[in-house]
N, C-alpha and C positions, 0 to 999 in steps of 0.2 A: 121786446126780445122774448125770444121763449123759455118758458119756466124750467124748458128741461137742460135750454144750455145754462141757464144760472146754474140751475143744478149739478150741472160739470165742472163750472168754475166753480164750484163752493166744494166737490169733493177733493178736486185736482189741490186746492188749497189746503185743504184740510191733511193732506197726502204727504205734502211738503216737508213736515219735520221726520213725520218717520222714513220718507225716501234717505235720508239725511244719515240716520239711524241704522238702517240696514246697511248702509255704504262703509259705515264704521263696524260691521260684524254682527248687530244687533238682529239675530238671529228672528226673533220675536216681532220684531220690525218688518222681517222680509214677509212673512205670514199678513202682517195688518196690510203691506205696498200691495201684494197679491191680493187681499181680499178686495181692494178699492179699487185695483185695476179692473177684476170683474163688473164691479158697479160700475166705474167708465165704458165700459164696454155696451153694457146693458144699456147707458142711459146713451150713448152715441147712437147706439141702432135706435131707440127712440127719435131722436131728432133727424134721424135719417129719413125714419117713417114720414115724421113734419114734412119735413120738406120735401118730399113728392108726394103729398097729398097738396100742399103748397102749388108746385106746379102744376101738376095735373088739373087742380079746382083753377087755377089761370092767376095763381102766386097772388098776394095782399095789397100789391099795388097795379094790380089787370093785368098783369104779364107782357110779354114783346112780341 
């Protein structure tokens, strides 16, 4: 699997307690859910890149 979607699951995890945080007021929480959703954002377009470089090269298993 690709390093960059670990990397999704591991910030989206990481995310989890302060999403939790800000839902209860925690102002300071909303700031950190904000910053990490940039990072999701960023690192989605990454894997988005992947995988049409993916296709286009004829995908890791020959393509269809």
């Amino acid at each position: 699997m690709s390093d960059n979607f670990e990397r999704l699951k591991s910030v989206v995890e990481d995310t989890t307690d302060d999403v939790a945080k800000a839902e209860s007021g925690n102002k300071a929480a909303t700031s950190r859910v904000r910053k990490q959703m940039q990072a999701v954002k960023a690192i989605a377009q990454d894997i988005r890149k992947e995988m049409l470089e993916l296709r286009d090269s004829g995908g890791a298993g020959g393509g269809a």
